[in-house]
N, C-alpha and C positions, 0 to 999 in steps of 0.2 A: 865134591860135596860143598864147599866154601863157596864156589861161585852160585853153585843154587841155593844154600842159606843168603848170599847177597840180593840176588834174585827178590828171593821169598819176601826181606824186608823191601827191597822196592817195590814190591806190587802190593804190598799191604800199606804203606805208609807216604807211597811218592808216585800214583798210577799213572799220572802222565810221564813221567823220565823211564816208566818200566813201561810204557806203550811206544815211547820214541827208540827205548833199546832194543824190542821186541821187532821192531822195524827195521833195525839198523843189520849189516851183515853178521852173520856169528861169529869170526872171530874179534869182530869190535865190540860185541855183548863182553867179552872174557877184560876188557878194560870197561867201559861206562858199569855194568852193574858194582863192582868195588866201589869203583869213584863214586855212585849216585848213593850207594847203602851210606860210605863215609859220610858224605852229607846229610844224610837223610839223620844218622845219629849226632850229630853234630847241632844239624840244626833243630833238631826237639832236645835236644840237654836241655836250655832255658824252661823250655814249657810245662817238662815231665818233674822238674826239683821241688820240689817241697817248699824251699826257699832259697836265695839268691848263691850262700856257702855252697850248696848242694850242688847247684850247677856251676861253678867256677872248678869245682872240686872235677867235674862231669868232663867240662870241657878242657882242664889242664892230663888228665888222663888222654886224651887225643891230642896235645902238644907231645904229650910224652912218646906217644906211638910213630908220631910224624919223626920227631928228632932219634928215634932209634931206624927209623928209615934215611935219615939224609946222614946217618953217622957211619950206616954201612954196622951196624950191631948184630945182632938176632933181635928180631921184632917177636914182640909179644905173641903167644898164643890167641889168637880172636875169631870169629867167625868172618869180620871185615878186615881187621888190622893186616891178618895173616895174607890174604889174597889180592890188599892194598900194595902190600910192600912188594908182590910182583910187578907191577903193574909202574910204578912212581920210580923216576930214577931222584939220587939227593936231590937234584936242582928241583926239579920240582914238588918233590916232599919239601922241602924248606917255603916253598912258595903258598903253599896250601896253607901252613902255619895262620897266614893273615886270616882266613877264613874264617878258622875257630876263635881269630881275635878279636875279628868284629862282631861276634855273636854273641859275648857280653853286654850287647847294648839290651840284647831281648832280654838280659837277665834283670832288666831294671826298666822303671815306668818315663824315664825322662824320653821327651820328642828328642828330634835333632834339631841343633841347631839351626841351621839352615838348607837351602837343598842342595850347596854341594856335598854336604854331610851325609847327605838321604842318599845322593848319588855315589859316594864316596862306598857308604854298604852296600848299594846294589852292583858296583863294579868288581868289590869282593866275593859277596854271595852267589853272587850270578857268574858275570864274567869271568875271574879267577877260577873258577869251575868249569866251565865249557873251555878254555884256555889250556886248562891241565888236559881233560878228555883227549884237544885236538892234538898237544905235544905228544900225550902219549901214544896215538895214533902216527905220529909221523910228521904231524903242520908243522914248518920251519921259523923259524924265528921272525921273518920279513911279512909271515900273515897276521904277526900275532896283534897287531891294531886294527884288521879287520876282523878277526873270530870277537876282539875283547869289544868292539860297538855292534856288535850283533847280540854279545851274551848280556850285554846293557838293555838293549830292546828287549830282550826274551826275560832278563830279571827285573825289568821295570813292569811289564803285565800280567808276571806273574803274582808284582806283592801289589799291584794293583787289586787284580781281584784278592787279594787277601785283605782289603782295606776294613769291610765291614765285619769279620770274626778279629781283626785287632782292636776295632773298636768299642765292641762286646766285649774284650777282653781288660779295659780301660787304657788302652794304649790310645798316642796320637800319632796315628802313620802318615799323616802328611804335612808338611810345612806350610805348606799352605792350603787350606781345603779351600778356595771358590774354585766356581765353575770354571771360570776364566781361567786360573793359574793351573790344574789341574789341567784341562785341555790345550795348555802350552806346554808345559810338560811333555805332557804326551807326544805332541805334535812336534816337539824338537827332537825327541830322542826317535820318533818314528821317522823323521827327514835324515838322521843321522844312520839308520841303519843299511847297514849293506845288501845290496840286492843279492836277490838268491843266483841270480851269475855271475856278480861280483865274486862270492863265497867260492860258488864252483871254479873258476878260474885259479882261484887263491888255492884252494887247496887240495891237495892228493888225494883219490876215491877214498881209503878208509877211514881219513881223518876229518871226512866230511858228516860222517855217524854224527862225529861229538855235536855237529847243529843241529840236529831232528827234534829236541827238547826243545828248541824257541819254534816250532812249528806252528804254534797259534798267537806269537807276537806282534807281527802286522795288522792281524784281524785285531786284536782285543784294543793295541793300541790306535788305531783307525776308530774304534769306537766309543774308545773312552773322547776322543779327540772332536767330533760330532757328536755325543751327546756325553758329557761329564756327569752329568748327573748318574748315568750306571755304575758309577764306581761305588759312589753310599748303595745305593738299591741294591750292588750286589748282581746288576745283570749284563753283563760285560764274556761271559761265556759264549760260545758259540751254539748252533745248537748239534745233537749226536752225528747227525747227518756230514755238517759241517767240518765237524772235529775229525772228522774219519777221513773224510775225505782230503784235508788240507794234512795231514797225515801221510796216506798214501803218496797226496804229491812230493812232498817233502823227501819221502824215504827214496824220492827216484834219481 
């Protein structure tokens, strides 16, 4: 029942990571949906607070749940907590912690400093996350710098298209908005990512699930990279056709 409460909140609140797990084999759903609900509350604490307190208060209650997981405790009663603490061995309950640290930045209006800063949260948000997925899957230690520049490319186009609801929201999500540095950006981190038989080689069939989520990262950043300007427009998605089908490929 906790894995389909997991479930339930990624398909309501995270539909792409609950279409890449839906893809993936069922017993690697019983790891990504935990890990994706985790994040998924993790990362709207910020958004859902009332004010700044509320959310630090939000996300120290999921430092609490992670260190009763790496402490070897009784973890809390939760509909995520509970069927996380399956799933995480300490080492990597301890690593997750970063996660929820850099998500204080959403709790507040400052840019970043510069873009290794930008890059710095997307290495956590993203990367630190598909990293955990692939360990808990079985990925060996000797992959984990090709799974963490894949989950760079797959977290760099996803908060790309999130550029224009952050700045609706009075945030500035990018360190530098022209065209030009936006489509460098893009086109470093997209020369930097590992090819999809690079991955396969690196890693053991179930622990290859945890990639399915960057399934539309080549495409978005390929097009932020020839035309930047999609990123303010907001049209940087693919279209249903596209998405489904780069999808399919992915899950094979």
């Amino acid at each position: 029942m906790e894995l389909q409460a997991c479930a339930d909140l990624v398909a309501k609140g995270d539909p792409d990571r609950f279409a890449a797990a839906m893809a993936a084999p069922v017993e690697a759903r019983k790891v990504l949906f935990p890990l994706y609900a985790f994040n998924l509350e993790v990362a709207r604490a910020p958004w859902v607070a009332s004010e700044p307190m509320i959310g630090e208060m939000r996300l120290q209650w999921w430092r609490d749940a992670l260190a009763e997981i790496a402490s070897g405790v009784p973890v809390r009663r939760h509909e995520v907590a509970t069927p996380l603490a399956e799933v995480l061995t300490p080492e990597l309950a301890e690593g997750l912690d970063a996660l929820i640290e850099v998500r204080r930045w959403d709790l507040y209006a400052e840019p970043f400093a510069d873009e290794a800063a930008l890059l710095a949260y997307l290495d956590v948000t993203g990367a630190t996350l598909m990293w955990t997925a692939a360990a808990a899957l079985g990925a060996g230690e000797a992959t984990e710098d090709t799974v963490r520049r894949f989950g760079r490319a797959a977290a760099l186009a996803r908060y790309l298209t999130a550029v224009p609801d952050l700045e609706a929201r009075g945030r500035i999500p990018l360190v530098d908005g022209r065209s030009e540095a936006v489509a460098r950006l893009a086109r470093e981190t997209r020369n930097a990512m590992p090819s999809r038989a690079a991955l396969r080689r690196a890693l053991p069939g179930l622990a290859r699930a945890a990639l399915i989520e960057g399934w539309q990262a080549g495409g978005i950043l390929s097009r932020a990279t020839a035309d930047p300007l999609r990123v303010a427009e907001g049209r940087l998605e693919p279209s249903e056709f596209r998405r489904r089908l780069g999808l399919l490929f992915a899950s094979r």
